[in-house]
C-alpha positions as a Markdown table, in Angstrom:
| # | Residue | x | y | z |
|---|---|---|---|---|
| 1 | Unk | -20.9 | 5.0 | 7.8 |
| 2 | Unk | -19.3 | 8.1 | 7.2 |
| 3 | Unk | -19.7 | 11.0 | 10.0 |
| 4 | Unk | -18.8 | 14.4 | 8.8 |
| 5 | Unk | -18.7 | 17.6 | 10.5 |
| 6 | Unk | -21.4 | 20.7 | 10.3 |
| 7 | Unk | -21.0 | 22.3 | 7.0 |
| 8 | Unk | -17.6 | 20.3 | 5.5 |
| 9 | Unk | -18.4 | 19.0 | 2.5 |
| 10 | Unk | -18.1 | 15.1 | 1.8 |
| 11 | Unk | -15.4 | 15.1 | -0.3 |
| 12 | Unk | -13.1 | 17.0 | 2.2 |
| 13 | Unk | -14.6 | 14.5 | 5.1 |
| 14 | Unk | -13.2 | 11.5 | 3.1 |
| 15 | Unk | -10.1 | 13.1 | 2.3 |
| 16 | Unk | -9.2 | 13.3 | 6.2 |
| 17 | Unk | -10.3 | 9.7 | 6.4 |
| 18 | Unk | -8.3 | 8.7 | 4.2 |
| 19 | Unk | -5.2 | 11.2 | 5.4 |
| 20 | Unk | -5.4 | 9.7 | 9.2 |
| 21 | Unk | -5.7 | 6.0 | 7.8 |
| 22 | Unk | -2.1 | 4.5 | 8.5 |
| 23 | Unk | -2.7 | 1.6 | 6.5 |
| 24 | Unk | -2.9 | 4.2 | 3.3 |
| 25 | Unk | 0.7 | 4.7 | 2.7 |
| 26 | Unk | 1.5 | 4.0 | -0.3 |
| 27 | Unk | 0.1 | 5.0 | -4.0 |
| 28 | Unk | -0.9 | 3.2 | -7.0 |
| 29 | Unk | 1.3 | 5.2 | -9.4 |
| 30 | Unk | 1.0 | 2.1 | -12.1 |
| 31 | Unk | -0.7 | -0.8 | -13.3 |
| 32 | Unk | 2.5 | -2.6 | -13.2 |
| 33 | Unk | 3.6 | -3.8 | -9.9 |
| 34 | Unk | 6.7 | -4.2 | -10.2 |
| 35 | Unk | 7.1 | -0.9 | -11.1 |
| 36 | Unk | 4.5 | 0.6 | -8.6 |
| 37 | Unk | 6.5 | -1.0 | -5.9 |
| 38 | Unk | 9.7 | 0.7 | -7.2 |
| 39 | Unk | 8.2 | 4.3 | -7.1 |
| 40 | Unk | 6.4 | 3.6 | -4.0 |
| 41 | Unk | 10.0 | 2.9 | -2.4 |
| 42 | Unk | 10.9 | 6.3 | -1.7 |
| 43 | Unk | 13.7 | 5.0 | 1.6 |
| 44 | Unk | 15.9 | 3.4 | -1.0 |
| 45 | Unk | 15.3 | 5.1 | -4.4 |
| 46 | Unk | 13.8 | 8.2 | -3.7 |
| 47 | Unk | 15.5 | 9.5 | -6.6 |
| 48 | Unk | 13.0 | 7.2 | -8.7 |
| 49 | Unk | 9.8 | 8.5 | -7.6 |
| 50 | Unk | 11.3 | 12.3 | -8.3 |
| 51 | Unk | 12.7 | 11.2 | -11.8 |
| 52 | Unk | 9.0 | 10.3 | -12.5 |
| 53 | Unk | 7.3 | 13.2 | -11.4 |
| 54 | Unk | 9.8 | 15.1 | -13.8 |
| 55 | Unk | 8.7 | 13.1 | -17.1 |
| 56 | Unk | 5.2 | 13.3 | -16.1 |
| 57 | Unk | 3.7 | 15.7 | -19.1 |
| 58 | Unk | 2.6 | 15.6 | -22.8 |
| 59 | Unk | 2.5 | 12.1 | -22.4 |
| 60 | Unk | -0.1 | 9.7 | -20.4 |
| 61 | Unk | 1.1 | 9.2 | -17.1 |
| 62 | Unk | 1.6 | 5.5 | -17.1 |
| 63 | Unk | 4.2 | 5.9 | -19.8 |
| 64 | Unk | 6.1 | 8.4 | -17.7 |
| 65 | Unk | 6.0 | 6.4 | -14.3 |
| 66 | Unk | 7.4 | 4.0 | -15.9 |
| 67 | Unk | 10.3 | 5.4 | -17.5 |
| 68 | Unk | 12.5 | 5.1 | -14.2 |
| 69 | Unk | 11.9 | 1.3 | -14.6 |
| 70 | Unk | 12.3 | 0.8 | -17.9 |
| 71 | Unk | 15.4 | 2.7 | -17.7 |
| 72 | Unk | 16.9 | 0.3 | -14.3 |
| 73 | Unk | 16.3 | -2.9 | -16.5 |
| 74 | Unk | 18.1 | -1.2 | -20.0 |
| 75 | Unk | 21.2 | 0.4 | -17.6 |
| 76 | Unk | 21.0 | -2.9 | -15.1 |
| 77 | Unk | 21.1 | -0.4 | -12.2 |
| 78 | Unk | 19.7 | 2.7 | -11.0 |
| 79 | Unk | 22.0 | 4.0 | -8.2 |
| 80 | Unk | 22.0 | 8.0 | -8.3 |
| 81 | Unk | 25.9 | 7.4 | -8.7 |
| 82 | Unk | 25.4 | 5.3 | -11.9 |
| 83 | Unk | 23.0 | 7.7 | -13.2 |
| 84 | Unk | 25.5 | 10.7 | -12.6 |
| 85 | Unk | 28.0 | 8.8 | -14.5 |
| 86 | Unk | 25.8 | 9.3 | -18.0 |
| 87 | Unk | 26.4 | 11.8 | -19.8 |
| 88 | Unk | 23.6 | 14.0 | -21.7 |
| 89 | Unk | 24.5 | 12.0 | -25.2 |
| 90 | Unk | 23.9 | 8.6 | -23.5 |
| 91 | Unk | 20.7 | 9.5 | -22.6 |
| 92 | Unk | 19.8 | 10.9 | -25.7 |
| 93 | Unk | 20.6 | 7.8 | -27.1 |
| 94 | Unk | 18.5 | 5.7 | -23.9 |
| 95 | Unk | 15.3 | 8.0 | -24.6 |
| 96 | Unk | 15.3 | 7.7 | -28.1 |
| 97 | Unk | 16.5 | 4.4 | -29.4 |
| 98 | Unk | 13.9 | 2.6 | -26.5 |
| 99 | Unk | 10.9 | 5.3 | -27.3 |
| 100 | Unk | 10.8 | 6.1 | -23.4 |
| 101 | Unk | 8.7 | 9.4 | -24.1 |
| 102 | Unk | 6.7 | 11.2 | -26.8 |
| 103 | Unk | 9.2 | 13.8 | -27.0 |
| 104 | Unk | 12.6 | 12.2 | -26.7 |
| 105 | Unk | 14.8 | 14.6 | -27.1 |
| 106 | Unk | 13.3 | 17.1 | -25.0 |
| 107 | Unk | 12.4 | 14.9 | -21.7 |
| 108 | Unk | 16.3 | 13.1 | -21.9 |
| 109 | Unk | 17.6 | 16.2 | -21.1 |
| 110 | Unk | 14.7 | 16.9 | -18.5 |
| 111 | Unk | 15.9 | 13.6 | -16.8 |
| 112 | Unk | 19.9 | 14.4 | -17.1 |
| 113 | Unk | 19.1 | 17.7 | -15.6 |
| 114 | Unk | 17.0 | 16.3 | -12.6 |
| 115 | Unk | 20.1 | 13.7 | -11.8 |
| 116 | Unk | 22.4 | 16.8 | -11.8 |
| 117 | Unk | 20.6 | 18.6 | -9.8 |
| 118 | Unk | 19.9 | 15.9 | -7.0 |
| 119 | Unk | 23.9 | 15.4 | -6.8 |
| 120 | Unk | 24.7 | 19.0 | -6.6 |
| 121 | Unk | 21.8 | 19.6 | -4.4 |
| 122 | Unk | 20.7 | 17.5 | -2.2 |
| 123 | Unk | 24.5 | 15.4 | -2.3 |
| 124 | Unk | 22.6 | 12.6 | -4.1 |
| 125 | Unk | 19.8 | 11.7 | -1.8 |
| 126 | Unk | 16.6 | 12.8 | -3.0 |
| 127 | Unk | 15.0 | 12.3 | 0.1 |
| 128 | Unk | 16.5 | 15.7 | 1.5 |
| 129 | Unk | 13.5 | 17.4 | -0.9 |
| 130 | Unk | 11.2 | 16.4 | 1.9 |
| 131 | Unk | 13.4 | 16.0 | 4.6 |
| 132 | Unk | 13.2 | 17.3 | 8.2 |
| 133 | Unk | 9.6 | 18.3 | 8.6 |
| 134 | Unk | 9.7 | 20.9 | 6.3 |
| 135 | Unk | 6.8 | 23.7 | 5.5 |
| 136 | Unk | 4.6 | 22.8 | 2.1 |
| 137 | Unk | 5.4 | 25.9 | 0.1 |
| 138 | Unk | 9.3 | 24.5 | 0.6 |
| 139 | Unk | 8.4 | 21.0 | -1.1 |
| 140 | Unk | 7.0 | 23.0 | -3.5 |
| 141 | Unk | 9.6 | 25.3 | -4.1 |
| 142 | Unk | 11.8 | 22.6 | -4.4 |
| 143 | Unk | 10.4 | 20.7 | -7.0 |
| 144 | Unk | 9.5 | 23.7 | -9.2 |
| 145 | Unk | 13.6 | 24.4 | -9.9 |
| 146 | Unk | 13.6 | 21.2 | -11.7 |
| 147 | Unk | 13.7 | 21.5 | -15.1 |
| 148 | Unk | 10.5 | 21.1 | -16.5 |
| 149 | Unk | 8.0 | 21.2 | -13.9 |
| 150 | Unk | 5.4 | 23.7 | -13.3 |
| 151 | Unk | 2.9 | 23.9 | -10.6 |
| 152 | Unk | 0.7 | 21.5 | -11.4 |
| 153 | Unk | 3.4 | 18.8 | -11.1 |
| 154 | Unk | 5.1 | 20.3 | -8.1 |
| 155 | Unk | 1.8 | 20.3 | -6.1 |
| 156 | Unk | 0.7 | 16.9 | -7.3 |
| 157 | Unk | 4.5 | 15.5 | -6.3 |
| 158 | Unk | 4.1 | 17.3 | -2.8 |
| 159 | Unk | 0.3 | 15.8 | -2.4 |
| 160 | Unk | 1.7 | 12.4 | -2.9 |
| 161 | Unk | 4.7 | 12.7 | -0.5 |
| 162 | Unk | 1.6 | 14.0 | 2.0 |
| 163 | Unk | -1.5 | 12.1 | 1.5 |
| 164 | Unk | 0.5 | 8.6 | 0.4 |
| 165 | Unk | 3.5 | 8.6 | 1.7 |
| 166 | Unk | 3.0 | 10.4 | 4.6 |
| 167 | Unk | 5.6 | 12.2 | 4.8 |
| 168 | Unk | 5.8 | 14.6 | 7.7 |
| 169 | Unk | 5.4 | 19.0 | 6.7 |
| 170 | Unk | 5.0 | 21.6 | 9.1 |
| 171 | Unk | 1.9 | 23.0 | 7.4 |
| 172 | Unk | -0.2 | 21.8 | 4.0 |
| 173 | Unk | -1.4 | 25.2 | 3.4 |
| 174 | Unk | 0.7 | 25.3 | 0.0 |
| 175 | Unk | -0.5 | 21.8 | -1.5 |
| 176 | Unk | -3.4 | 22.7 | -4.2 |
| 177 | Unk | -5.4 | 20.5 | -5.7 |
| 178 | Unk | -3.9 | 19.5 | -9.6 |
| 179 | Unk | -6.7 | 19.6 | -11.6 |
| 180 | Unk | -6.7 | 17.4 | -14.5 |
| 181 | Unk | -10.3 | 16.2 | -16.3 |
| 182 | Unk | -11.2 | 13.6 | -14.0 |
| 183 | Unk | -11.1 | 16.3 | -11.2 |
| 184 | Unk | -12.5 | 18.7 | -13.8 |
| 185 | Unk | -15.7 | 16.7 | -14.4 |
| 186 | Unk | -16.5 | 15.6 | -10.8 |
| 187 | Unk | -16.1 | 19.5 | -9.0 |
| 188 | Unk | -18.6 | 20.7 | -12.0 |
| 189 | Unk | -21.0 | 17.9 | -12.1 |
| 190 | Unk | -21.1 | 17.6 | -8.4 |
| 191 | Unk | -22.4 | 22.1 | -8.3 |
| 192 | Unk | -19.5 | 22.8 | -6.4 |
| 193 | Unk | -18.4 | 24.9 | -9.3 |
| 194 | Unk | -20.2 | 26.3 | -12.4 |
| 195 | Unk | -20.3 | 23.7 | -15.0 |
| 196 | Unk | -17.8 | 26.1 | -17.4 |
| 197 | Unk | -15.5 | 26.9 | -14.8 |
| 198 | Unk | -11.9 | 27.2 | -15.4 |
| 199 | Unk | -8.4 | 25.7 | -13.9 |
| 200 | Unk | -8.3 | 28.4 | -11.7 |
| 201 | Unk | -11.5 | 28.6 | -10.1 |
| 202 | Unk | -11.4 | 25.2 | -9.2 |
| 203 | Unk | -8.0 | 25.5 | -7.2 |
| 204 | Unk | -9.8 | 28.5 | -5.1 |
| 205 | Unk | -12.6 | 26.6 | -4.4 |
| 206 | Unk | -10.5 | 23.6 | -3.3 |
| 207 | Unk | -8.8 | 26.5 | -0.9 |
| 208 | Unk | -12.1 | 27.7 | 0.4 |
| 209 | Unk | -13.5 | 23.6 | 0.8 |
| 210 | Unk | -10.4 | 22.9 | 3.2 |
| 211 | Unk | -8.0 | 25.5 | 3.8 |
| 212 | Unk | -5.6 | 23.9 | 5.6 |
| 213 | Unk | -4.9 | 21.2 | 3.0 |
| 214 | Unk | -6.6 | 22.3 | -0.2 |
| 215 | Unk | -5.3 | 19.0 | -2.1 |
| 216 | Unk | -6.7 | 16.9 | 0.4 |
| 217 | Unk | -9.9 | 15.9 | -2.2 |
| 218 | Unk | -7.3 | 15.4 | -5.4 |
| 219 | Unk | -7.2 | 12.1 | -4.6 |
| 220 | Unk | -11.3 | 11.4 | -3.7 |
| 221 | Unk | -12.1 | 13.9 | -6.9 |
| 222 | Unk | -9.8 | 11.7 | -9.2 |
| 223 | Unk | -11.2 | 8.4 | -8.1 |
| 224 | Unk | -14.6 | 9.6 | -8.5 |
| 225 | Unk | -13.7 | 10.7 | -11.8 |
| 226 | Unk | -12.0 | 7.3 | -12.9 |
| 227 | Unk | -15.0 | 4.7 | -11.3 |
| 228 | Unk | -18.2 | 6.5 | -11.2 |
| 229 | Unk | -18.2 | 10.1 | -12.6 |
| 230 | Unk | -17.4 | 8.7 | -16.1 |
| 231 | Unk | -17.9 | 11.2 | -19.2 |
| 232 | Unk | -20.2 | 9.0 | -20.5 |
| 233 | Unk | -22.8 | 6.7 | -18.7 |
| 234 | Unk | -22.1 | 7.8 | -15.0 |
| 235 | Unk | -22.7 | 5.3 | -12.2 |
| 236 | Unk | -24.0 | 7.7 | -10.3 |
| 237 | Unk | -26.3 | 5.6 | -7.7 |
| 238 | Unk | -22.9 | 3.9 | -6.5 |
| 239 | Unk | -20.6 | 7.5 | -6.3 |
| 240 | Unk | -19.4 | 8.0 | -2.8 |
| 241 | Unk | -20.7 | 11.3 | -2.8 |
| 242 | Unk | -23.7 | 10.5 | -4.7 |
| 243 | Unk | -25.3 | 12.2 | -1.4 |
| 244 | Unk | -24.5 | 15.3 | -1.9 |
| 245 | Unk | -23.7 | 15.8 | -5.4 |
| 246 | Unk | -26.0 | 18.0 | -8.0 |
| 247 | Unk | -25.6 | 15.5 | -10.8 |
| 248 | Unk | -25.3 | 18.5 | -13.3 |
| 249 | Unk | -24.8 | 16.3 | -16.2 |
């Protein structure tokens, strides 16, 4: 049974669960395990799981996540050093002669540019993104000068690291929710927002639900979304927050 405080919604009260459970430290990223276990190792290939987060847009996100693992098996090796040694042509030719992404062209330079700036940097060691208990707002700072990502990707990378990973910050103020339709769907249905509201008003509530860690309900709110909340013949009886949701369908 799940005890929440006075006045937090459920949603934010599973979120913390979920935060302080130890055993939750790691994220299913893919369907493929191999590959899931390759992002997920962010001690010896950090590099991978940032490369990802990179070619994650215009394109459904289990064909970017697994680009970094496509791309070990075609090189045979996916060292930061061996990727620095490839030059913007060669990847050109990787992206588009093995389909890696919608827009070839485009996302091979988004990838060359990430490895570049990794080297020069953080001297090759991706890690050093996250590194030293640093605030929110500097994770996401971080990963907004790659090439390529906006916020919506820069909070959702930082949420990970948090909530998954967790990785140590000073502070989680900075870490919005990243609303996609999943998240969309579940925060109007559910009456905490009006059934036309927009990206933005959704981030603000998120703020004002928990404002110490605003993307603390991503994860719960996506879930929801994926299992129960479906757009068409919701399981609603089942939802985890079936309690306390308006079922504005």
């Amino acid at each position: 049974m799940i005890v929440k405080k006075k006045d937090e919604h459920l949603l934010v009260t599973i979120g913390k669960l979920r935060f302080d459970n130890p055993e939750e430290n790691s994220a299913q990223l893919v369907e493929d395990q191999e590959a899931n276990a390759f992002l997920n190792d962010i001690i010896n290939f950090p590099h991978a799981y940032v490369l990802a987060c990179c070619m994650d847009r215009q394109v459904k996100a289990e064909i970017a996540w697994m680009i970094p693992i496509r791309l070990k098996k075609i090189i045979g090796d996916f060292s930061i050093e061996t990727l620095n040694s490839i030059s913007l042509e060669e990847y050109l030719k990787l992206f588009n002669e093995n389909t890696l992404h919608r827009f070839n062209d485009t996302m091979a330079n988004v990838f060359y540019s990430a490895v570049k700036r990794i080297v020069k940097d953080y001297d090759g060691d991706a890690a050093k993104i996250w590194a030293n208990n640093p605030s929110s707002a500097t994770v996401v700072y971080r990963f907004l000068q790659f090439n390529g990502v906006g916020i919506k990707i820069a909070t959702m990378a930082t949420n990970i690291l948090a909530r998954q990973y967790k990785v140590p910050f000073s502070d989680y103020y900075s870490i919005d929710i990243s609303p996609d339709v999943h998240i969309l769907r579940v925060l109007r249905r559910s009456g905490l927002v009006d059934k036309d509201a927009n990206i933005d008003s959704i981030i603000y509530k998120a703020r004002e639900l928990c404002p110490e860690f605003p993307g603390i309900i991503d994860f719960s709110c996506w879930e929801i979304g994926r299992t129960w909340c479906r757009p068409r013949n919701p399981n609603c009886e089942e939802c985890i927050i079936e309690s306390e949701c308006l079922k504005i369908i």
